[in-house]
PDB file of N, CA, C and O in Angstrom:
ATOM      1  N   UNK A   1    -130.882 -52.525 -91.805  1.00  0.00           N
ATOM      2  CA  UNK A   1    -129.463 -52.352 -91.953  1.00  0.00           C
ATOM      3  C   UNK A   1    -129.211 -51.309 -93.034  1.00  0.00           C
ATOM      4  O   UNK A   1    -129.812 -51.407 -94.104  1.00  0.00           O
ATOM      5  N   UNK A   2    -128.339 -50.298 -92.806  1.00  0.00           N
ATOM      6  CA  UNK A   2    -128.182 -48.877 -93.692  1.00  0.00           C
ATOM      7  C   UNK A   2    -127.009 -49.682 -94.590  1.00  0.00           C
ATOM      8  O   UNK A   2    -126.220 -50.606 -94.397  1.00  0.00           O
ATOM      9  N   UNK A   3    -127.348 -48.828 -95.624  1.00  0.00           N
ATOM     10  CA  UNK A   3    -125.908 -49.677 -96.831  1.00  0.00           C
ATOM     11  C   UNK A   3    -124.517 -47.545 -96.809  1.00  0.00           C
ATOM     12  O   UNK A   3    -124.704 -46.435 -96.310  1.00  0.00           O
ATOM     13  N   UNK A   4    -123.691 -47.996 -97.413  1.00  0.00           N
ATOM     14  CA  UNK A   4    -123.349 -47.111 -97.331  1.00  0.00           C
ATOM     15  C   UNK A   4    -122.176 -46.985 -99.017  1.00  0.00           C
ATOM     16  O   UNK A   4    -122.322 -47.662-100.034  1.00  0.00           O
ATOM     17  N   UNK A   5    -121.417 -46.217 -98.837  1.00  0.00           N
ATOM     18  CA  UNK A   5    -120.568 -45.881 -99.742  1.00  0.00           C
ATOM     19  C   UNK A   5    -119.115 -44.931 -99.656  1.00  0.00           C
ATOM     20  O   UNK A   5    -119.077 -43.899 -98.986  1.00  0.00           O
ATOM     21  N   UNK A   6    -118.154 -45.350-100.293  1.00  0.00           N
ATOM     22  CA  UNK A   6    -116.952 -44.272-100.468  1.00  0.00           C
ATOM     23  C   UNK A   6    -116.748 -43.464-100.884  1.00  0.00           C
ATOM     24  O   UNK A   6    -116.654 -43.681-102.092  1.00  0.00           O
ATOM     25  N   UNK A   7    -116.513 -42.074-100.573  1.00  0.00           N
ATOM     26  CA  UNK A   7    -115.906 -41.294-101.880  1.00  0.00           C
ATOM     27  C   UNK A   7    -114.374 -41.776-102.237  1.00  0.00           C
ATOM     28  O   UNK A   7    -113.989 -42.941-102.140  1.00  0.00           O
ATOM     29  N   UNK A   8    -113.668 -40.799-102.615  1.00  0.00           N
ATOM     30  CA  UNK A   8    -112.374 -40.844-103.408  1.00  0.00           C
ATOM     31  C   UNK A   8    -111.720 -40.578-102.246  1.00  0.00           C
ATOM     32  O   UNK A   8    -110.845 -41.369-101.892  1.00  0.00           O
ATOM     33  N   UNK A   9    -111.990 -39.539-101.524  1.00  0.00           N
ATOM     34  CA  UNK A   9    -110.974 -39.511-100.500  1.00  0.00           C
ATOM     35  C   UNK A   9    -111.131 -40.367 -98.941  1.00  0.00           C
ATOM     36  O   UNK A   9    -110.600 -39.946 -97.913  1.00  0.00           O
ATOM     37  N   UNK A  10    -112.014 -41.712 -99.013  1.00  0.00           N
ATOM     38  CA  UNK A  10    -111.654 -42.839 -98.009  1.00  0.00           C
ATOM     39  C   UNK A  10    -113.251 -41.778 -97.582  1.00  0.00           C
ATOM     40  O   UNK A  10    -113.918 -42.212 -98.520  1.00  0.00           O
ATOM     41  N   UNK A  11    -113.759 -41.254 -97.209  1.00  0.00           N
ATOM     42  CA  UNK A  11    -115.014 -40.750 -96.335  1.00  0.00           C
ATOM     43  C   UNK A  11    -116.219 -41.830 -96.738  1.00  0.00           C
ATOM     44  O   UNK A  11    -116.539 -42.200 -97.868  1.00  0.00           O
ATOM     45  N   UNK A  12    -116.771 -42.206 -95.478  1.00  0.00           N
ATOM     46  CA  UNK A  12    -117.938 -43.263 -95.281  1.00  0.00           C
ATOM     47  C   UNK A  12    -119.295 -42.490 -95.267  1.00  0.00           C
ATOM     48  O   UNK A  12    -119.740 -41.811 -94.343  1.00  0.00           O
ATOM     49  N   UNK A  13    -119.904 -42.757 -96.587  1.00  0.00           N
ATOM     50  CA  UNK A  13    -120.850 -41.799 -96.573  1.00  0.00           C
ATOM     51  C   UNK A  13    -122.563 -42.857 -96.680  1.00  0.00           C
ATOM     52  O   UNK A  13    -123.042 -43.461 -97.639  1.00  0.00           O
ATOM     53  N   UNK A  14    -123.060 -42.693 -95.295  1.00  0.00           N
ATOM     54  CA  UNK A  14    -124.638 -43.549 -95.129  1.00  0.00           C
ATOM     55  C   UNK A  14    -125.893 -43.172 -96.395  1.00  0.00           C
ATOM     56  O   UNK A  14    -125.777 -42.130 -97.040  1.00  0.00           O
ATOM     57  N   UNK A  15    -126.636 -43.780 -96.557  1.00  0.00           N
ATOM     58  CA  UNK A  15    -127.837 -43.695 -96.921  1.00  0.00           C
ATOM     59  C   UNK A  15    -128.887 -42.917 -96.954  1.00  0.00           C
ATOM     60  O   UNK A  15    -129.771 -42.774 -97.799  1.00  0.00           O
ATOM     61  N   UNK A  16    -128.533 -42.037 -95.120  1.00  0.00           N
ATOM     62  CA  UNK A  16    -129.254 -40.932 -94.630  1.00  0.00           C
ATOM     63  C   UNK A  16    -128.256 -39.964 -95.103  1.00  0.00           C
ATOM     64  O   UNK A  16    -128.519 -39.095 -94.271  1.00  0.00           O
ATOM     65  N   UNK A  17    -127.341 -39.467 -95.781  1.00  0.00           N
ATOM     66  CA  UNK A  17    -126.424 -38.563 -95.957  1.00  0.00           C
ATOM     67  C   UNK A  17    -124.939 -38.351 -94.950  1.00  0.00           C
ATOM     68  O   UNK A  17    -123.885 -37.790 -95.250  1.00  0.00           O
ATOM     69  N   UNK A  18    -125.238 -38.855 -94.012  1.00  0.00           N
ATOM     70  CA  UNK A  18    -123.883 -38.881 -92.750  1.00  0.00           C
ATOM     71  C   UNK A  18    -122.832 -39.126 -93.401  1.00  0.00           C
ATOM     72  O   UNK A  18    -122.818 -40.058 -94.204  1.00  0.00           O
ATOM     73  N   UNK A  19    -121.616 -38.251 -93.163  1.00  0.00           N
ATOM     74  CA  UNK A  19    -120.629 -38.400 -93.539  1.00  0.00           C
ATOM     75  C   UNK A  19    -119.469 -38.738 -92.888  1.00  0.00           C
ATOM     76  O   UNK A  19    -118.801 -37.825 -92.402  1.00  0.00           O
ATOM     77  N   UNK A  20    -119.078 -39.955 -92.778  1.00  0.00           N
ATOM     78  CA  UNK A  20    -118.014 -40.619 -91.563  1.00  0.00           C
ATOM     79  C   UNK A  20    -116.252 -40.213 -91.700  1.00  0.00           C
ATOM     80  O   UNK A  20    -115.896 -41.182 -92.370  1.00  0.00           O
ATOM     81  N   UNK A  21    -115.338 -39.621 -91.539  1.00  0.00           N
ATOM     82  CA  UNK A  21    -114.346 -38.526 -92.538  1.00  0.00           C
ATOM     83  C   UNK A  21    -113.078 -40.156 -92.073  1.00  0.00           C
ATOM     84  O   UNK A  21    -112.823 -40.377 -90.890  1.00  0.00           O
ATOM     85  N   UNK A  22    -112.693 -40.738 -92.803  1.00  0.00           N
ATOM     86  CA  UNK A  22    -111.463 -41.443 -92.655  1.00  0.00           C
ATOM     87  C   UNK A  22    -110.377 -41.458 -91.922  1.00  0.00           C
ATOM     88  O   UNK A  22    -109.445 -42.261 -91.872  1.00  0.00           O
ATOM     89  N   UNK A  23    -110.698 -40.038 -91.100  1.00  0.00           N
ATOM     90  CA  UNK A  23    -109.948 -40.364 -89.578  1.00  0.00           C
ATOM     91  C   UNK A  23    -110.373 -40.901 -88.414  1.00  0.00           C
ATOM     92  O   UNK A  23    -109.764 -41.436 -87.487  1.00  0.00           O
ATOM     93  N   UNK A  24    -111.932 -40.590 -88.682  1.00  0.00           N
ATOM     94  CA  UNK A  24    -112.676 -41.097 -87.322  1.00  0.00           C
ATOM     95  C   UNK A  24    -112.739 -42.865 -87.304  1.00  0.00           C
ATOM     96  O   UNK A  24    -112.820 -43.580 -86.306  1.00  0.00           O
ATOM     97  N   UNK A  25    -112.684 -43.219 -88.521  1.00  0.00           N
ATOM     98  CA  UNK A  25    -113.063 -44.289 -89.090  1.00  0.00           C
ATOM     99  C   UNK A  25    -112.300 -45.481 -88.322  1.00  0.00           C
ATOM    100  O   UNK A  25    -111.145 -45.118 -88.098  1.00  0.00           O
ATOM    101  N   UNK A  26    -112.615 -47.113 -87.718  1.00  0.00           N
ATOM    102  CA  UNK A  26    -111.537 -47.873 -87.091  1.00  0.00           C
ATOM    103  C   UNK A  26    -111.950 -48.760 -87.868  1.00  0.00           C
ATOM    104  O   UNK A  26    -113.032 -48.671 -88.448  1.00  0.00           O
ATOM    105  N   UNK A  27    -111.208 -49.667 -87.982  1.00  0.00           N
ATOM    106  CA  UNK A  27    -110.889 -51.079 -88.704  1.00  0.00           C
ATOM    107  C   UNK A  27    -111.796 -52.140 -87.754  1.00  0.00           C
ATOM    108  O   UNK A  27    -111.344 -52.263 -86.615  1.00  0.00           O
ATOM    109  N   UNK A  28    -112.924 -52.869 -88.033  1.00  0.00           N
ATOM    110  CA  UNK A  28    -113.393 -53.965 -86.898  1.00  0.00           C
ATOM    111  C   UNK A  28    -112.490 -54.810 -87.283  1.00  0.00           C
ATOM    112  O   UNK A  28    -111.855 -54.785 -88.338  1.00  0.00           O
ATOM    113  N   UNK A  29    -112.409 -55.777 -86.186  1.00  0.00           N
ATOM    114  CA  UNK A  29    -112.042 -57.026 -86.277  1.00  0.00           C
ATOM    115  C   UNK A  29    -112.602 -57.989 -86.659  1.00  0.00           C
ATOM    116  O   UNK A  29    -113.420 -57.760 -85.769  1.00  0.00           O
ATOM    117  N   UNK A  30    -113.088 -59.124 -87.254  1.00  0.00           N
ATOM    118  CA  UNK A  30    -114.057 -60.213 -87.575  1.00  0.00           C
ATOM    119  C   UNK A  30    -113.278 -61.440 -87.297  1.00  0.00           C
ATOM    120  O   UNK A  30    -112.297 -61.870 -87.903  1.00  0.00           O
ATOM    121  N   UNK A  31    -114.197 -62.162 -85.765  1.00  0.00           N
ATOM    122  CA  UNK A  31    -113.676 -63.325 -85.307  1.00  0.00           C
ATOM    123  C   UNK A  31    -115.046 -64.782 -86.384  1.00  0.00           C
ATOM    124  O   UNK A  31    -116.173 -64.439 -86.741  1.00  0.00           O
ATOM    125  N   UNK A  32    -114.625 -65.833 -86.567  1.00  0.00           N
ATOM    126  CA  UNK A  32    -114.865 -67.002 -86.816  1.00  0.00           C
ATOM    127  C   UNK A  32    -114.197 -67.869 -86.053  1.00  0.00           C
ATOM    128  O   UNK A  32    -113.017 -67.952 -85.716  1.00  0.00           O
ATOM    129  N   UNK A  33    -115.844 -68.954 -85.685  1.00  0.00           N
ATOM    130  CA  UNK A  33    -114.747 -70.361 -84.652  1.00  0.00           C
ATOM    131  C   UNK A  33    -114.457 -71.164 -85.760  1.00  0.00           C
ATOM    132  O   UNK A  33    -115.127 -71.427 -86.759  1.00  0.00           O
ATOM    133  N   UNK A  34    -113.195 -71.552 -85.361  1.00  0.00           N
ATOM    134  CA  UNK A  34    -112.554 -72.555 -85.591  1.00  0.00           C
ATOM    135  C   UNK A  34    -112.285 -73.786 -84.890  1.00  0.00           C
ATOM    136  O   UNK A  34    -111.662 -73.564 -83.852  1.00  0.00           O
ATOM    137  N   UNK A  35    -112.560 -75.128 -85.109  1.00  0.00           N
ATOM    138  CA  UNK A  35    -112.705 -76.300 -84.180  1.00  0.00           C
ATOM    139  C   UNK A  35    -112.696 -75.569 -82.721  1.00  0.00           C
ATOM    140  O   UNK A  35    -111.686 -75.463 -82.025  1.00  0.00           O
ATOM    141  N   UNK A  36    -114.113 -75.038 -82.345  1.00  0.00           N
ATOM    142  CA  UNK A  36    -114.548 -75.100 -81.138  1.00  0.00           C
ATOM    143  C   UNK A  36    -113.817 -73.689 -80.604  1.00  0.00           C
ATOM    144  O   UNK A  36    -114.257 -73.211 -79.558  1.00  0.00           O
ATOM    145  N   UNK A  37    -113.038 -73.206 -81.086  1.00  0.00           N
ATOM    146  CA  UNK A  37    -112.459 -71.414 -80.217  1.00  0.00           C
ATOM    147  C   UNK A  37    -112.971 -70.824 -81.678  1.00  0.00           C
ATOM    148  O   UNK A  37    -113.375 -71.331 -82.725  1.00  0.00           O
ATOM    149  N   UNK A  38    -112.681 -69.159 -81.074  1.00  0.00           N
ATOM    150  CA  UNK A  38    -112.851 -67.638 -82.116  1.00  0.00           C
ATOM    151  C   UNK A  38    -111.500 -67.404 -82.438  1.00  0.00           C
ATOM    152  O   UNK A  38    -110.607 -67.512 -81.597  1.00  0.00           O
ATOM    153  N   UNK A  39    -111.319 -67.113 -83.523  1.00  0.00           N
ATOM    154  CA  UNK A  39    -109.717 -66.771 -84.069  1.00  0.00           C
ATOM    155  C   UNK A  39    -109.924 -65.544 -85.197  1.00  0.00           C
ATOM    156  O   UNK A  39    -110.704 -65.549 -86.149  1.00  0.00           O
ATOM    157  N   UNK A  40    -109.361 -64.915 -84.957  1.00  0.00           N
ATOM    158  CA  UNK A  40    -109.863 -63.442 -85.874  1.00  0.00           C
ATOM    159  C   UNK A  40    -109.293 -63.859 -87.567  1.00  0.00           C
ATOM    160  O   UNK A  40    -108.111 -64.164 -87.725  1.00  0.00           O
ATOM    161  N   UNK A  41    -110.143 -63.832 -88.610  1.00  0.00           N
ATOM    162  CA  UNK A  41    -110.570 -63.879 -89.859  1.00  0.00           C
ATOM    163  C   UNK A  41    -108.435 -63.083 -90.254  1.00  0.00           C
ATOM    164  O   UNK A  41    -107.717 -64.032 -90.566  1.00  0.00           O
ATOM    165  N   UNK A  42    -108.118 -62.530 -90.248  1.00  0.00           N
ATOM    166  CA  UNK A  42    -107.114 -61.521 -90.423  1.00  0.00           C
ATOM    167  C   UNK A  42    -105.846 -62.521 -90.353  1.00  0.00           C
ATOM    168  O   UNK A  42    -104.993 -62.479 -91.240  1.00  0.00           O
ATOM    169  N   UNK A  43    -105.759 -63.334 -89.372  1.00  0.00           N
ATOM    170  CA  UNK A  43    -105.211 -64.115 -89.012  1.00  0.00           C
ATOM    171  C   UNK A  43    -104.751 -65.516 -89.745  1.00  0.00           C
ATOM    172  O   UNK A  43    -103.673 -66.091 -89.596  1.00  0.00           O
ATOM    173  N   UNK A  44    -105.929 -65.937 -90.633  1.00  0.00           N
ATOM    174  CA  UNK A  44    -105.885 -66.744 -91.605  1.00  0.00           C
ATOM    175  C   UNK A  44    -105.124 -66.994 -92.419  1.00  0.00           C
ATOM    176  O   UNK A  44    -104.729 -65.909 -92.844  1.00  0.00           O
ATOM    177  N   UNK A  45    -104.500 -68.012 -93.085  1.00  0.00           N
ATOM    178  CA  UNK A  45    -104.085 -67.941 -94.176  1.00  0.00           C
ATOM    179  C   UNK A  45    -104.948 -67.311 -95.822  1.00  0.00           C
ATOM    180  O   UNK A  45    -106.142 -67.613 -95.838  1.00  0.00           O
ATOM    181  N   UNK A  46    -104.633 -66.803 -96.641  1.00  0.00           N
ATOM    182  CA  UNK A  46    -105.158 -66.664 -97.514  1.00  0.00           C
ATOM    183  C   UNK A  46    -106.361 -67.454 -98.350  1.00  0.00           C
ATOM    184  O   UNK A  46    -107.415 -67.051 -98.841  1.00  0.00           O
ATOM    185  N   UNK A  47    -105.746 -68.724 -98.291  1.00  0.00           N
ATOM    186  CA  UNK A  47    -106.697 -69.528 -98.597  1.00  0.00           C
ATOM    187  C   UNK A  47    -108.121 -69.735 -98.241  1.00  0.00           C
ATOM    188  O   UNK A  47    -109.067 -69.672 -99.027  1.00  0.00           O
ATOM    189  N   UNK A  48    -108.182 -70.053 -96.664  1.00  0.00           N
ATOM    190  CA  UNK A  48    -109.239 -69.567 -95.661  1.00  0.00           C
ATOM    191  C   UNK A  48    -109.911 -68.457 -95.575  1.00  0.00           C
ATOM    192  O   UNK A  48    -111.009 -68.483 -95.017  1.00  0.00           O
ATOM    193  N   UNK A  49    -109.482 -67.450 -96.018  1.00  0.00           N
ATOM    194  CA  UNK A  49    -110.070 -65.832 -96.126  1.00  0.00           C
ATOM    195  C   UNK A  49    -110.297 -65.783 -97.536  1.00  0.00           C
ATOM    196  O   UNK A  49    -110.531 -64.591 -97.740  1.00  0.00           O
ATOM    197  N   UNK A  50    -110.362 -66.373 -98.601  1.00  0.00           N
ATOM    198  CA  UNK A  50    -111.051 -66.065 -99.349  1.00  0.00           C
ATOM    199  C   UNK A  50    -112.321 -66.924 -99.399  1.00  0.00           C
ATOM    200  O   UNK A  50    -113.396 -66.529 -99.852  1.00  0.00           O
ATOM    201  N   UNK A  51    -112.069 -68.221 -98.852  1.00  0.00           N
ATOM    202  CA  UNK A  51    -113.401 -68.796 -98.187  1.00  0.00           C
ATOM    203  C   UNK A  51    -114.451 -68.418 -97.618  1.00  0.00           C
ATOM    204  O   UNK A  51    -115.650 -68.528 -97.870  1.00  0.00           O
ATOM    205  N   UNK A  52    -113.610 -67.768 -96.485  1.00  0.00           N
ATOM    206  CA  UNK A  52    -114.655 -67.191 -95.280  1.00  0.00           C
ATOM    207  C   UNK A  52    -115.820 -66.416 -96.256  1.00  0.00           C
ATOM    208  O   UNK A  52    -117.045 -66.527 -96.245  1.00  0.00           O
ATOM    209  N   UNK A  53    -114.719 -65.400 -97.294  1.00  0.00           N
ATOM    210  CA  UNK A  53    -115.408 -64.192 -98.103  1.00  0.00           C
ATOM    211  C   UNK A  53    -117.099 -64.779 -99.016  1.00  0.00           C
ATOM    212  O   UNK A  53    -118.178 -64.212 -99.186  1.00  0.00           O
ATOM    213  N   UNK A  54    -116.598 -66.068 -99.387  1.00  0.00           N
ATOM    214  CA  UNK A  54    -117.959 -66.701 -99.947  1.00  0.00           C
ATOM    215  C   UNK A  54    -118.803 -67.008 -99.473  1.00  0.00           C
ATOM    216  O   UNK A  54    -119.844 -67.298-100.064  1.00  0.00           O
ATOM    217  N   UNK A  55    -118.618 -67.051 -98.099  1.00  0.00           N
ATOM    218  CA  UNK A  55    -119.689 -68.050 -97.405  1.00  0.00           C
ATOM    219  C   UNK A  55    -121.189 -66.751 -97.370  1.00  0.00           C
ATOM    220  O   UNK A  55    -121.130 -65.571 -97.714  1.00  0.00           O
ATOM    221  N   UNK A  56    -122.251 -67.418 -96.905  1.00  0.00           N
ATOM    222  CA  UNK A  56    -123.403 -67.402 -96.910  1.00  0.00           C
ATOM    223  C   UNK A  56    -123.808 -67.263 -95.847  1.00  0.00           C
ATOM    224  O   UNK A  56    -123.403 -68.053 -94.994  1.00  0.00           O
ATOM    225  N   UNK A  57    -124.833 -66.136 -95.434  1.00  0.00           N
ATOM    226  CA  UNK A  57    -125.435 -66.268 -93.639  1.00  0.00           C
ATOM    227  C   UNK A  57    -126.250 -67.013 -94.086  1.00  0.00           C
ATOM    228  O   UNK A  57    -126.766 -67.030 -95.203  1.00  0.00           O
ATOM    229  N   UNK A  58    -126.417 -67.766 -93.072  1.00  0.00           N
ATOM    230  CA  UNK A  58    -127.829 -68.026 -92.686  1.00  0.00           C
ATOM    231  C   UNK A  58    -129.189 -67.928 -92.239  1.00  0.00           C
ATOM    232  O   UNK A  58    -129.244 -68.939 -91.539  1.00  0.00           O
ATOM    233  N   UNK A  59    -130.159 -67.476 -92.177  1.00  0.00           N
ATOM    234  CA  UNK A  59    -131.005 -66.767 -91.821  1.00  0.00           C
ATOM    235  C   UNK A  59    -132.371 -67.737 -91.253  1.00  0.00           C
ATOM    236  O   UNK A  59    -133.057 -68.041 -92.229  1.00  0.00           O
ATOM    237  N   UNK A  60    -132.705 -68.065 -90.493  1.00  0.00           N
ATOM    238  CA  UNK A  60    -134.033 -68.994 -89.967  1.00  0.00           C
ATOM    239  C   UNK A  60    -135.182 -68.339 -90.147  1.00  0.00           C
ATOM    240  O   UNK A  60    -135.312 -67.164 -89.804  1.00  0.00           O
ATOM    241  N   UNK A  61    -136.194 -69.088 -90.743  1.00  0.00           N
ATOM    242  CA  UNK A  61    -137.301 -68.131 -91.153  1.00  0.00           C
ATOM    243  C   UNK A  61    -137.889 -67.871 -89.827  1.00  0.00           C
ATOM    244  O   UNK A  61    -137.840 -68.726 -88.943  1.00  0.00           O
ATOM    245  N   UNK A  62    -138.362 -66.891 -89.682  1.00  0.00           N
ATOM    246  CA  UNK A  62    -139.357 -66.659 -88.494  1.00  0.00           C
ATOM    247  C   UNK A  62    -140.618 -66.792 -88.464  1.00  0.00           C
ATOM    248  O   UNK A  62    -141.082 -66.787 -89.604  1.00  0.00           O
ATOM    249  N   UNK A  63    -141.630 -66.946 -87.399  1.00  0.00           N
ATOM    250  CA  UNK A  63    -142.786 -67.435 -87.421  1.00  0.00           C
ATOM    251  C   UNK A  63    -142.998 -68.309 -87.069  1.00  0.00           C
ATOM    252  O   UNK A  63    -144.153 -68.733 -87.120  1.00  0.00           O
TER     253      UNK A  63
END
C-alpha cells in the first residue's frame, strides 16, 4: 500500500513521485454495516463518525 501526501495547493502527491492535481481528484465514499445493511460513514451522526475514526482493522494472521 503507497502512503502519500499534500501540498498547499490540495495536489496528491505518491511515494513514487506522481502527482494527482485537485481537480482530477474525487471524494470516495466509505460504507459501514450497520445492524445487518451498508450505510455510508458521511451519513452518521457525529458521534458515530468519530467512532468509526478510532476503530482498528483487523488483520488475521496468515499461515
Amino acid at each position: 500500500m503507497s502512503s502519500y501526501r499534500e501540498d498547499e495547493r490540495g495536489n496528491l502527491i505518491l511515494d513514487d513521485g506522481t502527482v494527482v492535481p485537485e481537480a482530477e481528484r474525487t471524494k470516495a465514499e466509505v460504507y459501514s454495516r450497520v445492524v445487518g445493511y451498508l450505510r455510508p460513514v458521511e451519513q452518521w451522526n457525529p458521534g458515530k463518525q468519530a467512532e468509526f475514526s478510532d476503530r482498528k482493522a483487523f488483520r488475521a494472521p496468515t499461515g
